[in-house]
Backbone as ProteinMPNN parsed JSONL, in Angstrom:
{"seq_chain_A": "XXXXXXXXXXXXXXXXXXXXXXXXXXXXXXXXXXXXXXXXXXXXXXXXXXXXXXXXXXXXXXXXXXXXXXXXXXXXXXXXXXXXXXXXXXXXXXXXXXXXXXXXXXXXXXXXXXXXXXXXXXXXXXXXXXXXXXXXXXXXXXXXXXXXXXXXXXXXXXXXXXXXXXXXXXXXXXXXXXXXXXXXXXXXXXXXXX", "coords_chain_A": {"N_chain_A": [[-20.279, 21.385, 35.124], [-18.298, 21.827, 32.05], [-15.825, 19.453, 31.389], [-12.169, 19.425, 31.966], [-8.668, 19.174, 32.133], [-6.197, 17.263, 31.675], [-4.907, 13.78, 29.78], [-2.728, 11.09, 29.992], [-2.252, 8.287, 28.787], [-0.679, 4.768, 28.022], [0.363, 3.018, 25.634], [0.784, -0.413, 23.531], [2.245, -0.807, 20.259], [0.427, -1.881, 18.041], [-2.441, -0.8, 19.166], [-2.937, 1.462, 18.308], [-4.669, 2.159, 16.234], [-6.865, 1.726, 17.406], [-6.77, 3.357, 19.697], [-6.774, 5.742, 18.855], [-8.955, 6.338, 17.66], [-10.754, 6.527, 20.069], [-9.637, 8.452, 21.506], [-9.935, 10.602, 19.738], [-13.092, 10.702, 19.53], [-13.22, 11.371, 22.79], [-12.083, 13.904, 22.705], [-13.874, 15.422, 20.995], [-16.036, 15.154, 22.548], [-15.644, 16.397, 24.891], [-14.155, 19.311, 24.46], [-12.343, 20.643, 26.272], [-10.424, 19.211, 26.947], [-7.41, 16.875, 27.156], [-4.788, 15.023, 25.403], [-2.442, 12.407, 25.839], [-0.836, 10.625, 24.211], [1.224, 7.605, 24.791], [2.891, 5.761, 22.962], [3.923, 2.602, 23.616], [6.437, -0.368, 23.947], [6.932, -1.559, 26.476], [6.276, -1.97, 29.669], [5.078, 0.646, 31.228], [5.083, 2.3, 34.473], [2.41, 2.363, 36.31], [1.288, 2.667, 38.865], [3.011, 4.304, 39.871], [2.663, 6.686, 38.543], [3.189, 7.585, 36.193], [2.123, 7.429, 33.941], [-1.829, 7.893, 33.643], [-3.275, 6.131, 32.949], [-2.889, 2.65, 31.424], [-3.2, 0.681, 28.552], [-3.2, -2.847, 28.671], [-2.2, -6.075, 27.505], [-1.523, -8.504, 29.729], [-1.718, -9.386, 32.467], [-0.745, -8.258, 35.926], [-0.94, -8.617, 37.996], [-0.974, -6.412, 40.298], [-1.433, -4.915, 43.26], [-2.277, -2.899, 43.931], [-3.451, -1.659, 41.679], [-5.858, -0.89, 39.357], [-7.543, -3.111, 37.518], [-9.258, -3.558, 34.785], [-10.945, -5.488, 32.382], [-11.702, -4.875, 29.274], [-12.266, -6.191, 26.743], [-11.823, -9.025, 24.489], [-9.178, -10.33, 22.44], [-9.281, -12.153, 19.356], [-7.56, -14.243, 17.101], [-6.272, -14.675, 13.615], [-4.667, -16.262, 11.359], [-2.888, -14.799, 8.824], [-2.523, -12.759, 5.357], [-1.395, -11.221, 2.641], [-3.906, -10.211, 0.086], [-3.088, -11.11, -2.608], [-0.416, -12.655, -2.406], [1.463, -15.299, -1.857], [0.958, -17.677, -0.083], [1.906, -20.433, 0.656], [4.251, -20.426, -0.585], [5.525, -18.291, 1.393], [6.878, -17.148, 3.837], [6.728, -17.171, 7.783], [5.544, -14.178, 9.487], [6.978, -13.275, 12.007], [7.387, -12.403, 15.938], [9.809, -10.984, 17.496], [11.758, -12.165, 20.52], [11.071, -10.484, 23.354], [7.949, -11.013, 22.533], [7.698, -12.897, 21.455], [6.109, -15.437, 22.929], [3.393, -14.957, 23.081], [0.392, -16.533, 24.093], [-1.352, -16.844, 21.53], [0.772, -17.029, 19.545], [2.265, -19.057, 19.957], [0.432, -20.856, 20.333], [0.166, -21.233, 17.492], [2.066, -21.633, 15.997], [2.22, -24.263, 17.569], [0.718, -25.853, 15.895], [1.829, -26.007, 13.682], [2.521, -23.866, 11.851], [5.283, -22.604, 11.712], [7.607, -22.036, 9.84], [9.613, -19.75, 10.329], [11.113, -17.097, 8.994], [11.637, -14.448, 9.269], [11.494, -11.667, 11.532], [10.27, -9.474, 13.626], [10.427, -6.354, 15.712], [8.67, -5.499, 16.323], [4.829, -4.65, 16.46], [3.17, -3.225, 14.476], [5.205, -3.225, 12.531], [5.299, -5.691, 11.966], [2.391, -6.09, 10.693], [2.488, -4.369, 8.67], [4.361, -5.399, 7.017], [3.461, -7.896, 6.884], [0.955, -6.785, 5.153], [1.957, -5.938, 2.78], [2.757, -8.388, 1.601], [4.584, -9.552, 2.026], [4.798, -12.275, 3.581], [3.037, -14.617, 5.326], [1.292, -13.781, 9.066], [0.617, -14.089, 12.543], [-2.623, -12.191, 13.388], [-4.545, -10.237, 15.06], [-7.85, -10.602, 14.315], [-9.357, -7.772, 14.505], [-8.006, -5.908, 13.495], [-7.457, -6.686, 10.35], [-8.229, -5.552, 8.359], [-8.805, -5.826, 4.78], [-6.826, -7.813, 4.511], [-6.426, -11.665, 4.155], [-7.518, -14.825, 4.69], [-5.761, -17.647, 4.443], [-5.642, -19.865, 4.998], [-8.081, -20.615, 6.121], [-10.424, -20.447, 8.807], [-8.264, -20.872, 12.053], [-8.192, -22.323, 14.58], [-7.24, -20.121, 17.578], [-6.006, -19.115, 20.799], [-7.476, -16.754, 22.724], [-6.579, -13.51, 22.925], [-6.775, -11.341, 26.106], [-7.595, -7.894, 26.765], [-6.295, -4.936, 29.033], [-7.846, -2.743, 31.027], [-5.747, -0.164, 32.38], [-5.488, 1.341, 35.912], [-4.846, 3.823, 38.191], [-6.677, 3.8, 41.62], [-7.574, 5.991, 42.32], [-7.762, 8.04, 40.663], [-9.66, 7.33, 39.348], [-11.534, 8.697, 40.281], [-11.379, 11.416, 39.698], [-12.852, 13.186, 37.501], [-12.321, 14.295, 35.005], [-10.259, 11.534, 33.991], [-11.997, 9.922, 34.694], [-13.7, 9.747, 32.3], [-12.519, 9.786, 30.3], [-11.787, 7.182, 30.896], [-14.284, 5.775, 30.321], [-15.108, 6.239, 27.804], [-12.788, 4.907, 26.326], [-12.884, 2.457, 26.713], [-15.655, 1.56, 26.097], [-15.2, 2.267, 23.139], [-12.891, 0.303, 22.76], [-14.359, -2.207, 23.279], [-16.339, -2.049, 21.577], [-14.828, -2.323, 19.171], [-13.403, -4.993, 19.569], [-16.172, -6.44, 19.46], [-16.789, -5.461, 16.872], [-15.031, -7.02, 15.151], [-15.966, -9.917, 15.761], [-18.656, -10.295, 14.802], [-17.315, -10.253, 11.851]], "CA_chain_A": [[-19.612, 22.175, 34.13], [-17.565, 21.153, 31.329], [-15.033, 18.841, 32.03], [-10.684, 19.853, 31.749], [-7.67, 18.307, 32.249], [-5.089, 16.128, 30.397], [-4.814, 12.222, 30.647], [-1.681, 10.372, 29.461], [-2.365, 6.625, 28.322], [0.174, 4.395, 27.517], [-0.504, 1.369, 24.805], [1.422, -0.758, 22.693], [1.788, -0.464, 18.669], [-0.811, -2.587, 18.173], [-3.499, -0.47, 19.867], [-2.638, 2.59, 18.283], [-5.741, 2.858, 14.94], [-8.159, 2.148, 18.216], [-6.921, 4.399, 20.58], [-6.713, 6.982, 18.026], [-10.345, 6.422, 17.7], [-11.008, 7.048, 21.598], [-9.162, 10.215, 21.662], [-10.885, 11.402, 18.828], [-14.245, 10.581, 20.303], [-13.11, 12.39, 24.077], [-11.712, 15.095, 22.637], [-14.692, 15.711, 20.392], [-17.371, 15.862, 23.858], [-14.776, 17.07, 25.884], [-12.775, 20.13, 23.611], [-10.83, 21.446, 26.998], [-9.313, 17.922, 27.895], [-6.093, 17.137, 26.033], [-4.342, 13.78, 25.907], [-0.908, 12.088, 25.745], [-0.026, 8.849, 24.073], [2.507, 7.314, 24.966], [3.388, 4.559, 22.355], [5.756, 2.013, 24.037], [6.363, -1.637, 24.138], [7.284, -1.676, 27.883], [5.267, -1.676, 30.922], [5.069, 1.619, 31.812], [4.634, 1.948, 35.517], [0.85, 3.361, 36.198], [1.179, 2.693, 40.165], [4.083, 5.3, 40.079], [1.86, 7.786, 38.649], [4.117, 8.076, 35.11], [0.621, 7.722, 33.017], [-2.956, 7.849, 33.787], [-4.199, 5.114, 32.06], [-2.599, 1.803, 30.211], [-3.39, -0.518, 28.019], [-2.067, -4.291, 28.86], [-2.59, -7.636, 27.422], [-0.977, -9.091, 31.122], [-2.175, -8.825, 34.201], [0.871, -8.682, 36.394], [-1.398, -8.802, 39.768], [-0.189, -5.064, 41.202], [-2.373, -5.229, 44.346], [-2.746, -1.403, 44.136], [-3.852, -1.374, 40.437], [-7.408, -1.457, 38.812], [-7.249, -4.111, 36.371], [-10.531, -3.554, 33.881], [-11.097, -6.31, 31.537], [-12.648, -4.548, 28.458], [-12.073, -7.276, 26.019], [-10.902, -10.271, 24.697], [-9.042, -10.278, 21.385], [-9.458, -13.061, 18.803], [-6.676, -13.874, 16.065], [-5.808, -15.389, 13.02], [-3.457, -16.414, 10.189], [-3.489, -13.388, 7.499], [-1.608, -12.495, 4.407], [-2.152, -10.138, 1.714], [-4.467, -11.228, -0.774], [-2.15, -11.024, -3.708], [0.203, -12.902, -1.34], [0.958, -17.118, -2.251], [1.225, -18.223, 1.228], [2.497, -21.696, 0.443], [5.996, -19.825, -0.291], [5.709, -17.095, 2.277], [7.097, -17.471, 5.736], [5.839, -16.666, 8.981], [6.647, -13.042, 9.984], [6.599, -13.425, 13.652], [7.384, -11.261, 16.511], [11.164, -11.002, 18.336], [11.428, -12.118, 21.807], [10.019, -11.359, 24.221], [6.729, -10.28, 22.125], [6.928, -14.111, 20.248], [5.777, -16.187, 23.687], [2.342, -14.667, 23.626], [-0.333, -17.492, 23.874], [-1.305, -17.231, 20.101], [1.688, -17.135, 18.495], [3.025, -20.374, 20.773], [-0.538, -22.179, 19.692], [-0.073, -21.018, 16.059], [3.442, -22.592, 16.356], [2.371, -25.815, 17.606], [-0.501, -25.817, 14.928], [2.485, -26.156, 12.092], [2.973, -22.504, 11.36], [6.737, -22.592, 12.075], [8.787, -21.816, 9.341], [9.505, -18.124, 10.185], [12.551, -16.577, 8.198], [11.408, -13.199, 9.455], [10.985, -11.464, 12.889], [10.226, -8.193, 13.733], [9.871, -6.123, 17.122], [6.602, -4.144, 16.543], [3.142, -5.059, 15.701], [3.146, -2.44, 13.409], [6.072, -3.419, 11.476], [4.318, -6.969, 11.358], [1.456, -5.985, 10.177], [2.355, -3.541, 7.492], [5.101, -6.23, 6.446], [1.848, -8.838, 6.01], [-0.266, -6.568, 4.379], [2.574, -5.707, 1.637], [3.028, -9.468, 0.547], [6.048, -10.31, 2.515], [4.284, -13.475, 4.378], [1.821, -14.773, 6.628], [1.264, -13.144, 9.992], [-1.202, -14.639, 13.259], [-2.628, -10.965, 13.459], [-5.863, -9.835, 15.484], [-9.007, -10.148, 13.53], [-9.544, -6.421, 14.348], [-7.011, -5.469, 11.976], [-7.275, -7.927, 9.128], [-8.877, -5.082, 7.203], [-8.03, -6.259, 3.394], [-5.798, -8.917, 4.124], [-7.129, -13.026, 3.972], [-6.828, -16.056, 5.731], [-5.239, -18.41, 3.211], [-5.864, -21.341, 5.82], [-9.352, -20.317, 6.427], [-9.846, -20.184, 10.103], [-7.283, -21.803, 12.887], [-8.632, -22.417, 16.34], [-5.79, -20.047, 18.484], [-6.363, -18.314, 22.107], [-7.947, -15.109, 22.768], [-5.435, -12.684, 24.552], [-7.354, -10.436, 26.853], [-7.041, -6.705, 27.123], [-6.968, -4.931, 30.342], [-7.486, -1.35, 31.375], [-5.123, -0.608, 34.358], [-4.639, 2.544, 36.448], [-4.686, 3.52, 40.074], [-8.136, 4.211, 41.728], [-7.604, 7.517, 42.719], [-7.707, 8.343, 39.18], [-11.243, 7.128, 38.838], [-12.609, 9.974, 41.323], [-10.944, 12.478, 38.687], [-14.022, 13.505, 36.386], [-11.882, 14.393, 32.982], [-10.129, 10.729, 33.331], [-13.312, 9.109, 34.291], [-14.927, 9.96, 30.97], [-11.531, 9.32, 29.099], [-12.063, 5.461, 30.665], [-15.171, 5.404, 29.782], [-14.659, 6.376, 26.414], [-11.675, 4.445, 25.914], [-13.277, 0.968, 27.54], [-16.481, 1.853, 24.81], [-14.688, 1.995, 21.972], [-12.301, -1.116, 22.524], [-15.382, -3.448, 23.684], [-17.367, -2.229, 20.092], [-13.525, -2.803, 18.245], [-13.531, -6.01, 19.227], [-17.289, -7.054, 18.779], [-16.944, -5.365, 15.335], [-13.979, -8.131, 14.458], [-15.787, -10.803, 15.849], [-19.427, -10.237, 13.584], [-17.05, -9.796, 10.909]], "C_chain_A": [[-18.82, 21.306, 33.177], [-16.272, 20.585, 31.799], [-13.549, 19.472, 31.333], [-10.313, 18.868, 32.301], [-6.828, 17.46, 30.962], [-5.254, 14.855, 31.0], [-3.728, 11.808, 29.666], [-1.714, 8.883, 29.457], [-0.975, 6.274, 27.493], [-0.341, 3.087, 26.684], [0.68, 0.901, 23.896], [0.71, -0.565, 21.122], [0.948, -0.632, 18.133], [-2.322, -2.105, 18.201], [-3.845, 0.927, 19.118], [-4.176, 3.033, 17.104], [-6.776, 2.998, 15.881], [-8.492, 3.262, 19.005], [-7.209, 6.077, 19.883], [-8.335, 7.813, 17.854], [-11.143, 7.151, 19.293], [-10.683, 8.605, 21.535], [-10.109, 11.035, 20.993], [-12.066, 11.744, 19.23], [-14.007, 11.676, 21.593], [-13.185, 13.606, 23.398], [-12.926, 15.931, 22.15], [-16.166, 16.098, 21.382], [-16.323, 16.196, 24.353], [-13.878, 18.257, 25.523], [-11.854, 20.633, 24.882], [-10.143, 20.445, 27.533], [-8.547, 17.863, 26.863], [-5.628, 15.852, 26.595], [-2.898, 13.219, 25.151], [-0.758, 10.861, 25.474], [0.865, 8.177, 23.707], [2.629, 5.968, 24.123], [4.598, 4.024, 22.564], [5.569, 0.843, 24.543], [6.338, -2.344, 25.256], [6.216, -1.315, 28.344], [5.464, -0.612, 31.731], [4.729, 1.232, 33.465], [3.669, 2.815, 36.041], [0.827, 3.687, 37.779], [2.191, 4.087, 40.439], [3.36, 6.752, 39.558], [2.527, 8.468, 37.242], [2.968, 8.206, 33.91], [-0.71, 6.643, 33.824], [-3.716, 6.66, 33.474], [-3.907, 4.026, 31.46], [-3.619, 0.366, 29.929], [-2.455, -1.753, 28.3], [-2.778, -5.203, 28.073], [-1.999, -8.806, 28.539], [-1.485, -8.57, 31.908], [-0.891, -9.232, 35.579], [0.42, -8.592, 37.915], [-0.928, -7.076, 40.694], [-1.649, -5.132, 42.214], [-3.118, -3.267, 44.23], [-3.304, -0.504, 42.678], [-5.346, -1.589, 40.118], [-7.079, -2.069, 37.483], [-8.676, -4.29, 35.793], [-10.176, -4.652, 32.758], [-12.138, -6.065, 30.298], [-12.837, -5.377, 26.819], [-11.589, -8.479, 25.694], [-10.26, -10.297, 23.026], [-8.476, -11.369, 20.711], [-8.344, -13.225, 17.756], [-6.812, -15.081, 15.027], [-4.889, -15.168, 12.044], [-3.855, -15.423, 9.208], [-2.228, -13.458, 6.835], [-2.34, -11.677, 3.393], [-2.548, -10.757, 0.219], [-3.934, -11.482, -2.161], [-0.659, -12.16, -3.263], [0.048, -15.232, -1.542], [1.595, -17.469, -0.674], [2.184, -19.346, 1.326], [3.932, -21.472, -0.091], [6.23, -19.161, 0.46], [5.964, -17.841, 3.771], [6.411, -16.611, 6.636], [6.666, -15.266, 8.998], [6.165, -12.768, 11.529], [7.513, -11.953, 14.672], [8.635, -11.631, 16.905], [10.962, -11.288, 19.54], [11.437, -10.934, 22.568], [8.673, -11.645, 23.591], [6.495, -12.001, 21.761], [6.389, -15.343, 21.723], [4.201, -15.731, 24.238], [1.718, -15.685, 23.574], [-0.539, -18.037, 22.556], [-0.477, -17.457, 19.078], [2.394, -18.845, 19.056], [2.043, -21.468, 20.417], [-0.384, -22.067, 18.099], [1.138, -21.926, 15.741], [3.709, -23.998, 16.221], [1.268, -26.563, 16.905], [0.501, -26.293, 13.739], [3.038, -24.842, 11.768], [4.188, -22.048, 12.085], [7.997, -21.996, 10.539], [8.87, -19.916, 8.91], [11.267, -17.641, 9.984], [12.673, -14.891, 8.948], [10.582, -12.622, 10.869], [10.819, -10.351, 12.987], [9.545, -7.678, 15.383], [8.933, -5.446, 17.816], [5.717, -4.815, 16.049], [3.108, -4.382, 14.786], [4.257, -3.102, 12.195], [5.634, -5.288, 10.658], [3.674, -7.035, 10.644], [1.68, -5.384, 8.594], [3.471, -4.777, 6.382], [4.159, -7.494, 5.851], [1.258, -8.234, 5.028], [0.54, -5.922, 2.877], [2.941, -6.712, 1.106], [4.41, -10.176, 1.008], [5.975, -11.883, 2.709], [3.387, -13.687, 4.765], [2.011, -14.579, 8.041], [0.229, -13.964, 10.9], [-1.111, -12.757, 13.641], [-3.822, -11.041, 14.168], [-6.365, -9.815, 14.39], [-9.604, -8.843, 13.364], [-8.965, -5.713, 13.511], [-6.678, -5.9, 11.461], [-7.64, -7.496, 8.284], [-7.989, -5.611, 5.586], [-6.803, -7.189, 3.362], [-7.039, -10.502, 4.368], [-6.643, -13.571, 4.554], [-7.007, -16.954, 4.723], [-5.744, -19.54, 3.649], [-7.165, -21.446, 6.215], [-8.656, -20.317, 8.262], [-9.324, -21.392, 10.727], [-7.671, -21.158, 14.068], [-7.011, -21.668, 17.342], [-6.81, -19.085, 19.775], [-6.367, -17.225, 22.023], [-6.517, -14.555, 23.58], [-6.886, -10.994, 25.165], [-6.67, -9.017, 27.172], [-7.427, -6.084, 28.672], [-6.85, -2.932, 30.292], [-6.773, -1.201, 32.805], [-5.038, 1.274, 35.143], [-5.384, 2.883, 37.843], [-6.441, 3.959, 40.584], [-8.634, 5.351, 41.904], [-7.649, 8.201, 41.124], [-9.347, 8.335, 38.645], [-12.048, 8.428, 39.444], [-12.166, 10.774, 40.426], [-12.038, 12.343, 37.255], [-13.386, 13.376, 34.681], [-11.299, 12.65, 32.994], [-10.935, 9.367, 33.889], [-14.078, 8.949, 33.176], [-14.061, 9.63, 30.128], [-11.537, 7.702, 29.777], [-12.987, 5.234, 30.689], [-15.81, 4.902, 28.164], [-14.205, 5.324, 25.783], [-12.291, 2.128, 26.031], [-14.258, 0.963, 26.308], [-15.855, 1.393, 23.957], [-13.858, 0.802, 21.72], [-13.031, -2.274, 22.801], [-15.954, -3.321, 22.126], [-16.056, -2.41, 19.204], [-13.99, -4.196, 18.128], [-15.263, -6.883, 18.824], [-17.91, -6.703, 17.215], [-16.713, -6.734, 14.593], [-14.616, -9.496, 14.67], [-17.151, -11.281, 15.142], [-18.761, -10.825, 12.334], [-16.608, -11.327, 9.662]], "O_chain_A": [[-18.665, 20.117, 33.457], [-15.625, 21.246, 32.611], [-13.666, 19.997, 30.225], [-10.942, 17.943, 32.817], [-6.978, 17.237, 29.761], [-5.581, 14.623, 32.163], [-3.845, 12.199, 28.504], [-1.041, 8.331, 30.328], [-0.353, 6.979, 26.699], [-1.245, 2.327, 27.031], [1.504, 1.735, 23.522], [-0.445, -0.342, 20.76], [0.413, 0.322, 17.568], [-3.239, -2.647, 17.584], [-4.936, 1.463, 19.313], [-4.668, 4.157, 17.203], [-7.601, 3.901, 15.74], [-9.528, 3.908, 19.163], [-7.676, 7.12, 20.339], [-8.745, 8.974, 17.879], [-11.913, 8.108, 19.375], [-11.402, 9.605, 21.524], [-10.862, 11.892, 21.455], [-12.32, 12.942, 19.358], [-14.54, 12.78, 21.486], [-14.186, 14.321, 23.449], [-13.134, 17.015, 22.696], [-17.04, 16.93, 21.14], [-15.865, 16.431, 23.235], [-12.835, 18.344, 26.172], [-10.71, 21.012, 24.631], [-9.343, 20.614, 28.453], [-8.719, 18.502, 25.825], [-5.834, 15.476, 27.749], [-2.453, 13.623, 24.077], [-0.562, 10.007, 26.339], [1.319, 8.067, 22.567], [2.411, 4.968, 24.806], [5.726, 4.353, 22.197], [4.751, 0.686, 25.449], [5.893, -3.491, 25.307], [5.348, -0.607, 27.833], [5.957, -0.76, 32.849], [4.231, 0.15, 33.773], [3.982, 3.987, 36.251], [0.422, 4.799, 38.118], [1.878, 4.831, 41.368], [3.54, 7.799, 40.179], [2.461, 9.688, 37.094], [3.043, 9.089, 33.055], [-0.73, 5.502, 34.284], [-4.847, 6.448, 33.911], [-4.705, 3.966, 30.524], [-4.3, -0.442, 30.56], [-1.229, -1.719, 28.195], [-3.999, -5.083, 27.985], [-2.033, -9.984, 28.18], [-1.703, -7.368, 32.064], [-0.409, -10.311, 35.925], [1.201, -8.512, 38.862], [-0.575, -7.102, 41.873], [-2.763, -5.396, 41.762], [-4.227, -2.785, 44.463], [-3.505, 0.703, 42.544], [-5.959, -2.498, 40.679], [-6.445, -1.543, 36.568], [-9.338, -5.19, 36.309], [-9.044, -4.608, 32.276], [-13.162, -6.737, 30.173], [-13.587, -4.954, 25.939], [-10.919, -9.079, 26.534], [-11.212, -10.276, 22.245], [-7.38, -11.773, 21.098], [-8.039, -12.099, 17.364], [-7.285, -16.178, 15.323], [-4.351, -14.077, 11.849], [-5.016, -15.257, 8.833], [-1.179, -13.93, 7.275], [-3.555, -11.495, 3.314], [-1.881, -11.463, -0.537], [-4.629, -12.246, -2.83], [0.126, -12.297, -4.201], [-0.869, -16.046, -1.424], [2.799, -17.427, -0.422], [3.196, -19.235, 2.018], [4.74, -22.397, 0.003], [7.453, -19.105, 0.584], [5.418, -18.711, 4.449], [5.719, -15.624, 6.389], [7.849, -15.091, 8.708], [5.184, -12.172, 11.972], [8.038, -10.927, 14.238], [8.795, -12.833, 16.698], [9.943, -10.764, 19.991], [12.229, -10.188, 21.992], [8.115, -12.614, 24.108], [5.349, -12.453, 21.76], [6.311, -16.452, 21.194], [3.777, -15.976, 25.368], [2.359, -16.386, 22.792], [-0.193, -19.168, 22.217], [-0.769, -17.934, 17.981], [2.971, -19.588, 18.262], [2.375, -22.637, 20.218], [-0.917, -22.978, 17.465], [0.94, -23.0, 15.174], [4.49, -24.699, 15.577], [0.921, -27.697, 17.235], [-0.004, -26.959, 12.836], [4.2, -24.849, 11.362], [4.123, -21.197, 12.973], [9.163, -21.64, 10.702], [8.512, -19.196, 7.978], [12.255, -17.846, 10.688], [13.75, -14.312, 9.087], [9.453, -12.958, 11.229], [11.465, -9.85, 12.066], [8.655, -8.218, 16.04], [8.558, -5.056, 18.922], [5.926, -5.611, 15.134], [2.957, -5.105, 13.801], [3.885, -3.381, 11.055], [5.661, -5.792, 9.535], [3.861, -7.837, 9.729], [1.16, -5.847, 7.578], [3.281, -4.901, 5.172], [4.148, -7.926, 4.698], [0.962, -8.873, 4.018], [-0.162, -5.482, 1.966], [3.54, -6.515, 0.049], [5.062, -11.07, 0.471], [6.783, -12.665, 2.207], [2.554, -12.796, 4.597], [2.976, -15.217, 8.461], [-0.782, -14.465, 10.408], [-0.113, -12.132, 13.998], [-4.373, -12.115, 13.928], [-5.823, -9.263, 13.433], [-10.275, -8.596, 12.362], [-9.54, -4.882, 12.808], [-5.451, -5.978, 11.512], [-7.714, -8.159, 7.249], [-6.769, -5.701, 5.447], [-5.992, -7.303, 2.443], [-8.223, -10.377, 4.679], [-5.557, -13.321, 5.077], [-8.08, -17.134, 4.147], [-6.301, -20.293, 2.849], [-7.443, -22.527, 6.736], [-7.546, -20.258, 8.79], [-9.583, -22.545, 10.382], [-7.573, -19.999, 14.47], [-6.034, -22.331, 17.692], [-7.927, -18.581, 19.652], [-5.532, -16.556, 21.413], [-5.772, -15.022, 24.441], [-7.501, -10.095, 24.592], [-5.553, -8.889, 27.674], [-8.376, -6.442, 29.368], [-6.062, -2.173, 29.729], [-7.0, -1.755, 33.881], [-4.43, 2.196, 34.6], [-6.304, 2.263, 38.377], [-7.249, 4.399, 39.765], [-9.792, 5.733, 41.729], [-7.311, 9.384, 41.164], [-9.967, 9.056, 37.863], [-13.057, 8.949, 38.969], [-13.279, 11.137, 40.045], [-11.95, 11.579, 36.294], [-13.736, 12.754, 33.678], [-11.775, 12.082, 32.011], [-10.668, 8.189, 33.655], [-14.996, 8.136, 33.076], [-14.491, 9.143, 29.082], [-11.208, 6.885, 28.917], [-13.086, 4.12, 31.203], [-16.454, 3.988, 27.647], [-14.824, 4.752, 24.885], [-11.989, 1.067, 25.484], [-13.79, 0.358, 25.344], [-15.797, 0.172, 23.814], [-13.976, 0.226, 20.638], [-12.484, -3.362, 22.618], [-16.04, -4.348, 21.454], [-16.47, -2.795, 18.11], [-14.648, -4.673, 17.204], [-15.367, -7.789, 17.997], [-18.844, -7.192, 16.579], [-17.463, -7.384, 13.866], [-14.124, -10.401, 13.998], [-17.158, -12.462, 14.795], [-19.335, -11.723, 11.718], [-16.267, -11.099, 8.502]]}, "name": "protein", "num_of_chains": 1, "seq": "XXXXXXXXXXXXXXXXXXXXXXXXXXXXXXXXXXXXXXXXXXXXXXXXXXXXXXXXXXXXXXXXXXXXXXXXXXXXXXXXXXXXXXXXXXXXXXXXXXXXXXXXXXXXXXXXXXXXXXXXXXXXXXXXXXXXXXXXXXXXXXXXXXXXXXXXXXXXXXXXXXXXXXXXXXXXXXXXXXXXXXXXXXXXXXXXXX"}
């Protein structure tokens, strides 16, 4: 029979134009499931049973977690193409967010002189793509902005799907991580054609 239920995913800012995409997709074969996303910078706790489903870029080892590995996401230097780089500063992330792998190799690449910090991906991004600076941003969302430097060799960060196993035997949010795993594997092999 047709599948019901709700599922509550949690994801950072970041994630939010893909997941949007997922939902859309479920909801669209699935009209009686219904879903909850929780946009929030913190590590929700999935083992506790507070949401169904998150998105990580860490794997923090929870012995009682399913840790899916549905991508790997690629980055580089961006700015908006109107945008003179060679005056623009870095607009980097606030701690904790600025010790991710790529921003620490982008760092020790030269790309240091950051006047400007901010504590969302979102506010990063939209702050790049209005001419503020240069950003290291995912290649997935580089729509209409440039890489002034052409490309710079930095480390993938890996996404993970996480949530408890008992969750998987549940039909409606078996098909919402199916979905959801889909659509962020063809995200990133869009960005990396591209």
């Amino acid at each position: 029979g047709a599948l019901s239920g709700g599922v509550t995913v949690t994801v950072g800012d970041g994630f939010v134009p893909v997941l949007t995409q997922a939902i859309d997709r479920y909801i669209e074969m699935h009209p009686r499931c219904t879903v909850d996303l929780l946009v929030d910078s913190t590590l929700t706790k999935v083992a506790r049973g507070g949401v169904d489903i998150a998105v990580r870029t860490v794997h923090l080892g929870e012995p009682s977690l399913i840790y899916s590995k549905v991508a790997a996401l690629s980055f580089g230097v961006y700015c908006a193409a109107n945008a003179r780089p060679g005056d623009a500063a870095m607009i980097d992330l606030s701690p904790p967010f600025d010790q991710a792998a790529h921003l620490r190799s982008a760092r020790a690449a030269g790309f240091v002189s950051s006047r400007f910090r901010v504590s969302s991906f979102a506010a990063q991004l939209q702050a790049c793509a209005s001419g503020y600076g240069v950003a290291v941003l995912p290649d997935l969302l580089s729509a209409g902005l440039v890489q002034p430097f052409g490309p710079v060799a930095l480390p993938p960060m890996d996404v993970f799907l996480v949530m408890r196993p008992q969750a998987l035997r549940q039909p409606h949010l078996r098909a919402f991580f199916d979905v959801l795993r889909d659509t962020l594997r063809a995200a990133g092999e869009r960005a990396v054609s591209a």
